[in-house]
N, C-alpha and C positions, 0 to 999 in steps of 0.2 A: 504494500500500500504506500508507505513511503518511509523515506531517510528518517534516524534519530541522532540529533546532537546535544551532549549537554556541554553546556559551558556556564561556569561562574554563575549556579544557581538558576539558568534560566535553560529550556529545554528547545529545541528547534525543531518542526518536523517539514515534510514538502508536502503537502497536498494539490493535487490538481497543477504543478505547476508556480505555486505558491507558495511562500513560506509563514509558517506559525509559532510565532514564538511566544511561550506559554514563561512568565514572569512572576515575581510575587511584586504587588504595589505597594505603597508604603503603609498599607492596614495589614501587612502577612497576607492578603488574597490574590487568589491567580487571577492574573489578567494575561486572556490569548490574542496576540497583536498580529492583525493580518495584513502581509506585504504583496505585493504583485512581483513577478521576477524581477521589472524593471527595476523599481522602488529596491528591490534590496540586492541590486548591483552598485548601489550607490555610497554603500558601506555603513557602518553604526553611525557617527556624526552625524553625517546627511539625510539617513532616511526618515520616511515618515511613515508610518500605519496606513494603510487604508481604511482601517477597521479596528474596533480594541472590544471584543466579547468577555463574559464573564465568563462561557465553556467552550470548549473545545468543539461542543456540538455547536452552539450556537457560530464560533468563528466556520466551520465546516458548512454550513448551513448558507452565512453570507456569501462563502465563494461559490456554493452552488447556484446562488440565485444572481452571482454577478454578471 
């Protein structure tokens, strides 16, 4: 289904082409941030989310309906 990366507390996966990277915010809650390929060839400093879900399903859910 897709790639897993962890780094420095935060988890990465690819869905559809996309990446998700699944964070804790500053209440300890996951927040899953959704990028487009483009958006995260742009590297950490630069990028932006296209999307910030509270689950996995719901970020999953946004790029299906993208």
């Amino acid at each position: 289904m897709g790639q897993t990366k962890t780094k420095s507390k935060s988890t990465i996966i690819t869905y559809q082409g996309w990446k998700i990277k699944q964070k804790k915010d500053q209440y300890d809650m996951d927040v899953f941030l959704c990028y487009t390929k483009e958006e995260w060839e742009y590297g950490s400093g630069l990028r932006q989310a296209e999307w910030e879900a509270g689950t996995m399903q719901e970020a999953k859910d946004f790029i299906d309906s993208y």
